[in-house]
TIPAMI-428836 format. One line per 3 residues: their letters; for each residue z, y, x of N, C-alpha, C. Coordinates in pm, whole numbers. Layout:
N
A	Z,Y,X,Z,Y,X,Z,Y,X  ...
//
This chain:
358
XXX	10659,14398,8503,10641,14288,8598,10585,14342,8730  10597,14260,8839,10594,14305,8992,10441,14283,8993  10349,14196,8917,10210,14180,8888,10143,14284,8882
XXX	10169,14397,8765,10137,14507,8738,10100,14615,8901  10159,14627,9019,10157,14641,9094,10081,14609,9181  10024,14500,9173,9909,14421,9217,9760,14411,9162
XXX	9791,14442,9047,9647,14418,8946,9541,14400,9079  9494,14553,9087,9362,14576,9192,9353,14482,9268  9444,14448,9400,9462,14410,9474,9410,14241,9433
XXX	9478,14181,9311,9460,14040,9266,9260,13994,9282  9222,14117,9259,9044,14134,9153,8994,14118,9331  9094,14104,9454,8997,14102,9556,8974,13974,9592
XXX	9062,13911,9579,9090,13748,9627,9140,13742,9758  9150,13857,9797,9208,13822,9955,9278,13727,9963  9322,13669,10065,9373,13550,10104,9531,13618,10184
XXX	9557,13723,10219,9694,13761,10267,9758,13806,10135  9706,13866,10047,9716,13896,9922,9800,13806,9828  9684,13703,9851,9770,13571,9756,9885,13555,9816
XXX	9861,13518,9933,9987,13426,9987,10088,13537,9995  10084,13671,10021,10220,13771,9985,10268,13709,9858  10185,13736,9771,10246,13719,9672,10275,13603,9583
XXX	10242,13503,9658,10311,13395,9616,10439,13338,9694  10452,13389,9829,10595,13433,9872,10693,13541,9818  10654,13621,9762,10737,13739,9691,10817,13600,9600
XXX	10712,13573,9490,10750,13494,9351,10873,13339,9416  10861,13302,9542,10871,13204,9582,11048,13198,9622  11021,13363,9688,11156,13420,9777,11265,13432,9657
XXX	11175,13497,9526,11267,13546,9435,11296,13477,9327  11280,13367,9301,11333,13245,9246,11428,13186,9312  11407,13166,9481,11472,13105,9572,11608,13167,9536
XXX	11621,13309,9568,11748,13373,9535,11792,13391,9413  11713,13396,9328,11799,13377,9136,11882,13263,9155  11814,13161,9213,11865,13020,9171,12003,12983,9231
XXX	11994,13028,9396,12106,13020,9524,12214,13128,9450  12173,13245,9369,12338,13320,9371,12352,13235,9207  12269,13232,9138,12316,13177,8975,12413,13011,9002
XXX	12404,12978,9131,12445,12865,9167,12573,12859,9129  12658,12941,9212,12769,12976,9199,12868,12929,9064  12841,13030,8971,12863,13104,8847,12854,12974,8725
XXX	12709,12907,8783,12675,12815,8656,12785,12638,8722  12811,12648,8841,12908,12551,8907,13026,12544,8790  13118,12649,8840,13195,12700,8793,13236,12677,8637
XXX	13114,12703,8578,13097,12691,8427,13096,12566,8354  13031,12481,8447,12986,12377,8418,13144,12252,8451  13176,12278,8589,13358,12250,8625,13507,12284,8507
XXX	13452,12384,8446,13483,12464,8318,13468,12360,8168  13398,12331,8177,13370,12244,8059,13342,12090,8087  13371,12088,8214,13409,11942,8287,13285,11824,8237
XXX	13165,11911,8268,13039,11847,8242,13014,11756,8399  13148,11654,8395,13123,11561,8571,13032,11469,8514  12969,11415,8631,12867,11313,8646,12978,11171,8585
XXX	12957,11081,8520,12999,10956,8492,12953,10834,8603  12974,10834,8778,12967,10788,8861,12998,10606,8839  13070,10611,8717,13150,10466,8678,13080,10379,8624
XXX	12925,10459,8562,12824,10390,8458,12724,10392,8538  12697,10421,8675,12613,10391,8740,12536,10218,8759  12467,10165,8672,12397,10038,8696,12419,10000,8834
XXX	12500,10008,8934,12484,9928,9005,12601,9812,9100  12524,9692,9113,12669,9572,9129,12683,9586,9314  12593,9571,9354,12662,9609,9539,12804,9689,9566
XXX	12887,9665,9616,13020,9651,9633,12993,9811,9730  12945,9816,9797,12948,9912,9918,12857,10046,9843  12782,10056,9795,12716,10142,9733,12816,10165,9613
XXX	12856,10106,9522,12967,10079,9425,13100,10219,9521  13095,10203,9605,13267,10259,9679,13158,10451,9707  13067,10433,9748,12979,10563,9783,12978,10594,9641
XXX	12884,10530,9566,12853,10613,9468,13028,10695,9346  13130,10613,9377,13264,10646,9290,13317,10749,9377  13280,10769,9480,13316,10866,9591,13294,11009,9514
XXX	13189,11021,9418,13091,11136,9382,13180,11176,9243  13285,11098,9205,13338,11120,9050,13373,11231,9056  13379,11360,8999,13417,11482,8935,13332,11604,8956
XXX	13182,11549,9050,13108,11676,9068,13063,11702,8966  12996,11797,8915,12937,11865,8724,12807,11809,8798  12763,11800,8737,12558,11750,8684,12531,11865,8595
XXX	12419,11860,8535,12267,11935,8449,12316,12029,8526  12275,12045,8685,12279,12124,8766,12116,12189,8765  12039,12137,8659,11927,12172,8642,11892,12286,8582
XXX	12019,12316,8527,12015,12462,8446,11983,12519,8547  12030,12587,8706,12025,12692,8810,11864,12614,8799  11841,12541,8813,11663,12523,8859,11559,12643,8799
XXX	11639,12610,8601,11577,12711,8508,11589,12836,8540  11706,12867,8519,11695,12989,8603,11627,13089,8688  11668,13002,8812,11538,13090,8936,11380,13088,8864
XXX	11346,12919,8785,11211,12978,8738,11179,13095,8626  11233,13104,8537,11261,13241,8433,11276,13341,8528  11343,13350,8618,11340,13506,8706,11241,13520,8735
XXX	11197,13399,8796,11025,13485,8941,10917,13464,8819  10914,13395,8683,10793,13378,8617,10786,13522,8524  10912,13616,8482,10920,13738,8432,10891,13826,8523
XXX	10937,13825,8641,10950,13945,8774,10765,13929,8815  10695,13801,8863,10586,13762,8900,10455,13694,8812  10491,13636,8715,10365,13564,8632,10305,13638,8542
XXX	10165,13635,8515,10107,13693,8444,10127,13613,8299  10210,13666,8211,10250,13575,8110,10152,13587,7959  9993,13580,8023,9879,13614,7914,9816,13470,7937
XXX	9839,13407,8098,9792,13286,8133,9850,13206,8047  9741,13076,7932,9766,12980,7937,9808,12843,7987  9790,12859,8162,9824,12746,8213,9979,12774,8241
XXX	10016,12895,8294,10157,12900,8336,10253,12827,8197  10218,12884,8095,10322,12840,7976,10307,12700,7913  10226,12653,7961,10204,12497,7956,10277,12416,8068
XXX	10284,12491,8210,10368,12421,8266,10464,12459,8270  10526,12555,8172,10665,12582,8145,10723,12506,8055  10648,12490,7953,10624,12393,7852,10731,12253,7874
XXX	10635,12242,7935,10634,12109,8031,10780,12087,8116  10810,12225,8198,10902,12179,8252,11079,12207,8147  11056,12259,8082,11140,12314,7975,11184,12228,7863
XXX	11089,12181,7800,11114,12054,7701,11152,11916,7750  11117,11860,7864,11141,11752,7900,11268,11784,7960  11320,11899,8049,11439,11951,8068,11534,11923,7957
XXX	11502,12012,7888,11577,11963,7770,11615,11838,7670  11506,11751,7697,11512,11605,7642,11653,11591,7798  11657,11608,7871,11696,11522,8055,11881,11622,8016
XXX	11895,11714,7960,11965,11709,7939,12056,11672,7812  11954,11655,7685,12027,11589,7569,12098,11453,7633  11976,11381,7747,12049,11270,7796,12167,11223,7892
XXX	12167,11355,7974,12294,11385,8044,12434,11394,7946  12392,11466,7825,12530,11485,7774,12608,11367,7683  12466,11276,7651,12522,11189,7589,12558,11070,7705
XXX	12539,11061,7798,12618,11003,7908,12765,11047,7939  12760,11195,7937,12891,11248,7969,12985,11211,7858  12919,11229,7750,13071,11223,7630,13052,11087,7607
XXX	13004,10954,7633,13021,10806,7630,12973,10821,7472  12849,10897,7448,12751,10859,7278,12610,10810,7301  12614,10804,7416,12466,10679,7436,12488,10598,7414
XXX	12394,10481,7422,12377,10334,7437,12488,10324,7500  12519,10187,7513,12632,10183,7629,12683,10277,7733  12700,10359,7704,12726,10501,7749,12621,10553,7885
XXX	12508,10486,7863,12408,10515,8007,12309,10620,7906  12330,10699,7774,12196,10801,7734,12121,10718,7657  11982,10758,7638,11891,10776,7537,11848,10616,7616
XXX	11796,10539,7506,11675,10444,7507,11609,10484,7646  11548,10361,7718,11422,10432,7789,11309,10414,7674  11274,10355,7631,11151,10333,7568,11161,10522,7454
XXX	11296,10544,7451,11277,10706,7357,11233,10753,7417  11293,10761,7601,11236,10855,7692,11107,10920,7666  11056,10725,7710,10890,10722,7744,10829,10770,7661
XXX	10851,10763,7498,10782,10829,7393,10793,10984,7428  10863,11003,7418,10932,11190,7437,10832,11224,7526  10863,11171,7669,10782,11255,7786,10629,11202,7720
XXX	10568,11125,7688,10423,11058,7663,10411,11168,7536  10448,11183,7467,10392,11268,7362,10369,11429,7366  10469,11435,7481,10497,11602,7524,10379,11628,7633
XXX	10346,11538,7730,10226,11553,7760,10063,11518,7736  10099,11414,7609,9932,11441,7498,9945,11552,7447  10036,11623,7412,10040,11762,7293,10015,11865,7368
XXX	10081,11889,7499,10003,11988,7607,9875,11959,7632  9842,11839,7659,9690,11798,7726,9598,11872,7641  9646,11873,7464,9580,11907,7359,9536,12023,7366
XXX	9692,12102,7380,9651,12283,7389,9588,12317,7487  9559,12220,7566,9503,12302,7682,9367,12284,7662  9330,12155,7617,9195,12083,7555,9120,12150,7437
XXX	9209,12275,7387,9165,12326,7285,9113,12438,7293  9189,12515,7417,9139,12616,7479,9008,12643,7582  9015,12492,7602,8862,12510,7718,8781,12437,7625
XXX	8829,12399,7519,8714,12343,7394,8648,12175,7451  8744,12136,7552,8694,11957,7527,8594,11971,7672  8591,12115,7741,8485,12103,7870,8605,12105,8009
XXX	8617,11930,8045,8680,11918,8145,8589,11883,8320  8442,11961,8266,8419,11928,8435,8433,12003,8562  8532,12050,8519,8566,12149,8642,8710,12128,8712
XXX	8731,12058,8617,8890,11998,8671,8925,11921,8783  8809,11807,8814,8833,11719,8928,8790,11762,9029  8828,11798,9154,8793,11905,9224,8758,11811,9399
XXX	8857,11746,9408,8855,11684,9535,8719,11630,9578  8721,11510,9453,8607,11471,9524,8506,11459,9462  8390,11588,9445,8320,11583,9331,8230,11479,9316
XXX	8157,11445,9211,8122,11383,9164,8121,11256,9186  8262,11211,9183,8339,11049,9150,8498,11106,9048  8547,11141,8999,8626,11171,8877,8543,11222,8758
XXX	8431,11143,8726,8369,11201,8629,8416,11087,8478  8463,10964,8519,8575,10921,8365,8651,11007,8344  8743,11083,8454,8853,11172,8421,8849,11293,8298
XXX	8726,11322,8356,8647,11436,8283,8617,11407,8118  8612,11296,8101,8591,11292,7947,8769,11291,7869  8771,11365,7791,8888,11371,7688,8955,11280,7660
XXX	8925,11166,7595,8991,11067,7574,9136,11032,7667  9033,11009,7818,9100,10928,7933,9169,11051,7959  9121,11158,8002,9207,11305,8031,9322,11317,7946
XXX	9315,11292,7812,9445,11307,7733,9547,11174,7789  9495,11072,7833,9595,10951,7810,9654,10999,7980  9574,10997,8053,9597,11061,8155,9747,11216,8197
XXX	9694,11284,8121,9795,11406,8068,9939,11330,7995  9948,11233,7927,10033,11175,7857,10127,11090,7963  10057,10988,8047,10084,10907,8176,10126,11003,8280
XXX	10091,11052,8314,10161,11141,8501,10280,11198,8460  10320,11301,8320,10394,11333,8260,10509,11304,8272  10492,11138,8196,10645,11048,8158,10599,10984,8357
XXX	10545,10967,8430,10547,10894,8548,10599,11004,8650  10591,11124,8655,10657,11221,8743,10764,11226,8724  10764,11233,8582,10933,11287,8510,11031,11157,8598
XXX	10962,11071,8496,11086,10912,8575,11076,10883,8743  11024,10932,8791,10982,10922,8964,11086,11038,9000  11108,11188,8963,11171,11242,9014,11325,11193,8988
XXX	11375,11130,8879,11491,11127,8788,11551,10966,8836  11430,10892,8929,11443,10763,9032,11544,10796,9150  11456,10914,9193,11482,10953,9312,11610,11010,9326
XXX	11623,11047,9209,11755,11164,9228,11881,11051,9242  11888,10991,9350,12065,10910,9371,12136,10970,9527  12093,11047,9559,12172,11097,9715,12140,11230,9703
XXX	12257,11320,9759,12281,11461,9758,12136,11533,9831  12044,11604,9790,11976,11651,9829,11837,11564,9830  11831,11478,9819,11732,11393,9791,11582,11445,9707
XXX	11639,11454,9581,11518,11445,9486,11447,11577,9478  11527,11649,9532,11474,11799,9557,11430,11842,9644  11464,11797,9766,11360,11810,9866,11279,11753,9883
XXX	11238,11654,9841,11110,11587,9794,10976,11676,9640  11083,11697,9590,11001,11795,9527,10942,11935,9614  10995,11965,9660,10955,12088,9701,10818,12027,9826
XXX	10862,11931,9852,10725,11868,9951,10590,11868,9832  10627,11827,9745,10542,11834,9628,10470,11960,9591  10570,12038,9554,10530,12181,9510,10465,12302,9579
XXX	10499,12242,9707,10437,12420,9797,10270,12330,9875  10271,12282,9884,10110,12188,9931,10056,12219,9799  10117,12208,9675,10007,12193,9560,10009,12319,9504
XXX	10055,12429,9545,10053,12564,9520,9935,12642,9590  9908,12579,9781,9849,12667,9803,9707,12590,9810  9749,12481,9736,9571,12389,9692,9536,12455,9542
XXX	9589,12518,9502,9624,12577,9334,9541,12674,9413  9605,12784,9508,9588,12956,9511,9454,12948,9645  9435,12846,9693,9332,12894,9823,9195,12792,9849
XXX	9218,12699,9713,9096,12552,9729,9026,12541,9600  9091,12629,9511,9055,12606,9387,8923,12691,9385  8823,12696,9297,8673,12734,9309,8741,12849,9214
XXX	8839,12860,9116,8863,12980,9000,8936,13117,9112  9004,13083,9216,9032,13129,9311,9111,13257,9291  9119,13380,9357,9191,13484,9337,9303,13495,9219
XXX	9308,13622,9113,9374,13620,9018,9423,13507,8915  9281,13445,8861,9371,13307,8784,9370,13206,8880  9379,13144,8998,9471,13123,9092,9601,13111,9069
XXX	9661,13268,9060,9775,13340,9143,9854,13327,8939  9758,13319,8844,9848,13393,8714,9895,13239,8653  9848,13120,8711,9881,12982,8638,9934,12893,8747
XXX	9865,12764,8782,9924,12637,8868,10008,12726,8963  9897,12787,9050,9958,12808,9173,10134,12895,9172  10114,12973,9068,10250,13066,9053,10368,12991,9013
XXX	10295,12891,8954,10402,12810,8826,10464,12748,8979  10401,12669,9078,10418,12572,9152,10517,12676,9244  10448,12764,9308,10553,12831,9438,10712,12891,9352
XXX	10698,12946,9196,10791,13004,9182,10923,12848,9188  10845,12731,9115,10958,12636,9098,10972,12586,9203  10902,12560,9332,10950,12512,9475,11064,12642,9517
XXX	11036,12760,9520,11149,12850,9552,11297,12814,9485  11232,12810,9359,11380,12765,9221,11471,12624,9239  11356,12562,9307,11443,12395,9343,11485,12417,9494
XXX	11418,12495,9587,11519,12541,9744,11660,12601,9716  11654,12674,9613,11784,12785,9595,11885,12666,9510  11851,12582,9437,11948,12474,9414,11968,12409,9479
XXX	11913,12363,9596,11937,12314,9721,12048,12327,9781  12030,12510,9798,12157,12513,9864,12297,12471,9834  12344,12441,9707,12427,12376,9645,12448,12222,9620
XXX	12304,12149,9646,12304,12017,9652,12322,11944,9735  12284,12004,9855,12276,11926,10030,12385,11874,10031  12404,11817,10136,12514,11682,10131,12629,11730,10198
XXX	12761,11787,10174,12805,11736,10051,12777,11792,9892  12707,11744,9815,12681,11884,9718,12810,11835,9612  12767,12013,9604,12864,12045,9486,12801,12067,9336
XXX	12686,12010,9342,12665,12008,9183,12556,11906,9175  12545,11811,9121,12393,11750,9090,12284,11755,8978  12158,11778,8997,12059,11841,8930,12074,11751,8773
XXX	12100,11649,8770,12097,11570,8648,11951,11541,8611  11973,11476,8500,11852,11430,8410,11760,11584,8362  11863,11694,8346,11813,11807,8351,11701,11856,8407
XXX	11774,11864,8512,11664,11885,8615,11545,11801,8739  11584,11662,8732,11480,11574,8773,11380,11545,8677  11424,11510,8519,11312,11505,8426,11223,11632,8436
XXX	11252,11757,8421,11193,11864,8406,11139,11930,8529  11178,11913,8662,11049,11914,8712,10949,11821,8775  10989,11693,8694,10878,11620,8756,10754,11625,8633
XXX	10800,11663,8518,10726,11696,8413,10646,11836,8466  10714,11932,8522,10647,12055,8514,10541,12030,8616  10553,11988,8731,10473,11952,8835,10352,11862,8822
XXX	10376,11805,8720,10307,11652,8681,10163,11700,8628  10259,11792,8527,10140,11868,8455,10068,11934,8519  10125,12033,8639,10077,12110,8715,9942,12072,8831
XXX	9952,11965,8878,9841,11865,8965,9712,11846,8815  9746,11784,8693,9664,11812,8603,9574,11899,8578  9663,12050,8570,9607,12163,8547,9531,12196,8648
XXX	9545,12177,8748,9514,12210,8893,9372,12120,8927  9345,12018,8882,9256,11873,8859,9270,11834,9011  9442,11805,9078,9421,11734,9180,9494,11625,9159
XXX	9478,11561,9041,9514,11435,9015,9453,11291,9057  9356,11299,9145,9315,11206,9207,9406,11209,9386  9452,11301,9424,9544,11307,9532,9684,11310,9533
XXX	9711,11258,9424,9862,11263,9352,9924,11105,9433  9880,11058,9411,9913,10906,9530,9982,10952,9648  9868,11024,9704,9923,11105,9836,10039,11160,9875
XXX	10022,11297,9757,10074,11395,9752,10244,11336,9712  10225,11246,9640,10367,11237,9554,10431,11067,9628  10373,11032,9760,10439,10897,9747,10528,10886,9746
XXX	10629,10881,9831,10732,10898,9849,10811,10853,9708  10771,10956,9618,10823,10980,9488,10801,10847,9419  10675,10814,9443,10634,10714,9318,10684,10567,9406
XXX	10722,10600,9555,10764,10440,9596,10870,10404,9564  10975,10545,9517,11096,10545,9503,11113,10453,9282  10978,10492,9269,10999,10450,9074,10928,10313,9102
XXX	10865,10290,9222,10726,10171,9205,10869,10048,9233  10924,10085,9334,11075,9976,9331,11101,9950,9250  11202,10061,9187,11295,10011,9087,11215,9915,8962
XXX	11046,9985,8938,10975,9882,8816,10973,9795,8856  10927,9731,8989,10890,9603,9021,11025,9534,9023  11160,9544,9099,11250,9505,9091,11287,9434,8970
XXX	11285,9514,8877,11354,9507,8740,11225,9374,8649  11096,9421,8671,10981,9354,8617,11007,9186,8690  10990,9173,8840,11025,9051,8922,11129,8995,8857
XXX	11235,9068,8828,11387,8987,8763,11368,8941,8627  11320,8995,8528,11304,8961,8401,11192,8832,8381  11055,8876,8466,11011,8719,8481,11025,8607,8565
XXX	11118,8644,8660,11139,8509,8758,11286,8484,8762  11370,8588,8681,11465,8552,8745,11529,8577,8850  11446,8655,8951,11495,8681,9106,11475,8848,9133
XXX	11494,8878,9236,11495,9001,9273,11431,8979,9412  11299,9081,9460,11233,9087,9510,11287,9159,9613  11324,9303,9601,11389,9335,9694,11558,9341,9730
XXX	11627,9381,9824,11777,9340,9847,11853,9408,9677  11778,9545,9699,11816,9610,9574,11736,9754,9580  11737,9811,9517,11634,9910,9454,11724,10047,9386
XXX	11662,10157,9399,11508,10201,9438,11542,10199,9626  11428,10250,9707,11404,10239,9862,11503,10307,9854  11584,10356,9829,11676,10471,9910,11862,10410,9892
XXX	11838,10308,9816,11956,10246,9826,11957,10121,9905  11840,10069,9959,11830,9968,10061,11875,10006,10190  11827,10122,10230,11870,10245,10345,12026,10236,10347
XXX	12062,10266,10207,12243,10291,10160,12320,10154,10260  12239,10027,10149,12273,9934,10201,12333,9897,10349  12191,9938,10431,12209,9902,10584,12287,9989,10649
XXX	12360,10030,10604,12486,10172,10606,12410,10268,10726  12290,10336,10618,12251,10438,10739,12343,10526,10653  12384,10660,10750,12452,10820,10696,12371,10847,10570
XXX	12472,10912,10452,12367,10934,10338,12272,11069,10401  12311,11184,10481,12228,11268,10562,12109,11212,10656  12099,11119,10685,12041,11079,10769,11931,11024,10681
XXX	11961,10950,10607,11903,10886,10501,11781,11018,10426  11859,11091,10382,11775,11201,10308,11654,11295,10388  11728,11284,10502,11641,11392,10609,11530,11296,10656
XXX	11514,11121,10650,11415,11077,10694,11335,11039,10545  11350,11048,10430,11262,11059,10361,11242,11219,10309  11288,11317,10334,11231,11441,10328,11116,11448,10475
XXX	11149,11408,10590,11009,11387,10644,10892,11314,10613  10939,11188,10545,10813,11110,10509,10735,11230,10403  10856,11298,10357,10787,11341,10212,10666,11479,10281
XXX	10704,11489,10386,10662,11651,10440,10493,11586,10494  10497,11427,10600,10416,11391,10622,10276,11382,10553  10334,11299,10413,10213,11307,10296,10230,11423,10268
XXX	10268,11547,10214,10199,11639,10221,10125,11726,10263  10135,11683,10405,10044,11745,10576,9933,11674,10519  9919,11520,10488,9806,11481,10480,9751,11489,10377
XXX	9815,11556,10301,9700,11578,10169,9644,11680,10152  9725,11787,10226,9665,11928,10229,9541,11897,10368  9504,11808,10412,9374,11797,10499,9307,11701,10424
XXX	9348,11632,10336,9221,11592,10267,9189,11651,10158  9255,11748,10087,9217,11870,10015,9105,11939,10070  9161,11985,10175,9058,12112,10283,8893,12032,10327
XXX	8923,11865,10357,8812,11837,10414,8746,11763,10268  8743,11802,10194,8689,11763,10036,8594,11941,10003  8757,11978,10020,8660,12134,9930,8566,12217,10024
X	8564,12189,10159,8457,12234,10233,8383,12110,10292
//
């Protein structure tokens, strides 16, 4: 590993140090992911794993003609995500850290639940050919992050006061186990379904992640009190290698893309990330950090919740990014102004990070 190379250097904490090398890990995911793009397209076109554009839930006539527009691109374009992260976490992670393999964990299993559900969409063996139950989902992702919360709870032996970091001493419920596990269980299945919301326009859900991932990397590698080496060997590595790994699928997704991330890959890294703010204990700035994300799932619940008890629909239609569709903005145009919103909250969370920890 490229770590090995670094050892000394890690034991100083320098601050050019880190950040080299969490650009090394960042660059070289970026590029696993951008050339594996190619190859896994191809493969996937090959076994004619297309998106089912026809079972898309939705009745608007004009969104209806956009979204059938998209019939024959391949999906579990989430595999290239895996990818770039397996490259830079072998080439860069210290793989002795417990936190890194928890948020691999994390992003790997729920991956894998996101694509059992992709495929049973593709071959028409879901439910009405839309996949798994949600309520299986919710169990799946909710149990996959109590069972991590566990191992991790087992290893620091039940002592969580070091976790809440922002704003000390007011996350001190967080700090007790109980709520920390239900907590670990909740952001989990709520990232996962927030990223897997988001994901309906080419380039969308991924550049929003990556607004996510590189703010909470260098609040991981430069705010955290554990600082230097375990820093650089858990959150923070886990976070820059998969923001590199979701840019390099990028390049294949942008509008027009030629592959979409699927359930694959929106479940799995909103799981890996989810966990990752956990591990990190900046789960009290996750509001912030992630709106965008969560306005995009807070719609579609309320929508769906408003209709079942009233009868009506609250907004024109749901999630925010198909209201946009609606008012026929460009789907580019569309994406590039919530990848700024998304860049905004993360400007502002990385200053209320900074004006917390000093």
């Amino acid at each position: 590993m490229l770590k090995l190379i670094f050892t000394q250097l890690y034991e100083t904490g320098s601050a050019a140090v880190v950040a080299s090398v969490l650009f090394g890990a960042f660059i070289t995911a970026f590029f696993a992911a951008s050339l594996a793009g190619g190859p896994v397209i191809k493969i996937l076109r090959r076994r004619r794993l297309f998106e089912r554009t026809d079972k898309t839930p939705i009745e608007d006539r004009q969104i209806r003609e956009d979204i059938n527009s998209k019939q024959g691109i391949p999906t579990m374009g989430g595999i290239i995500i895996g990818i770039g992260l397996m490259a830079g976490v072998l080439l860069w992670g210290d793989l002795t850290c417990l936190d890194l393999w928890l948020c691999l964990a994390s992003f790997f299993i729920i991956g894998a639940l996101g694509m059992w559900d992709d495929y049973l969409k593709i071959t028409g063996a879901g439910r009405r050919d839309r996949g798994m139950k949600v309520r299986h989902k919710l169990a799946a992702q909710g149990a996959t992050g109590l069972v991590l919360g566990l191992i991790y709870m087992g290893a620091v032996r039940g002592d969580l006061s070091e976790l809440i970091r922002p704003f000390p001493g007011h996350g001190y419920l967080l700090s007790t186990p109980v709520l920390w596990l239900a907590c670990s269980a909740f952001v989990v299945a709520l990232m996962s379904n927030s990223v897997n919301v988001a994901d309906g326009m080419d380039g969308l859900a991924g550049g929003l992640s990556v607004c996510v991932l590189v703010p909470l990397a260098s609040m991981a590698a430069f705010l955290s009190p554990a600082g230097g080496d375990a820093a650089l060997a858990g959150v923070a590595m886990f976070c820059a290698i998969l923001a590199g790994s979701t840019l390099g699928f990028l390049w294949h997704n942008i509008y027009p893309a030629k592959v979409f991330m699927g359930d694959t890959g929106a479940m799995g890294i909103g799981a890996g990330f989810g966990l990752a703010v956990l591990l990190s204990g900046y789960e009290l700035l996750l509001p912030a950090l992630a709106f965008v994300l969560l306005a995009e799932f807070a719609s579609s619940v309320i929508q769906v919740l408003a209709f079942k008890i009233t009868g009506r629909r609250i907004l024109p239609i749901a999630p925010l990014h198909h209201i946009c569709q609606k008012r026929k903005w460009p789907e580019a145009r569309t994406v590039s102004r919530f990848w700024i919103a998304g860049l905004i909250c993360s400007m502002g969370t990385l200053i209320l990070a900074v004006a917390f920890a000093y």
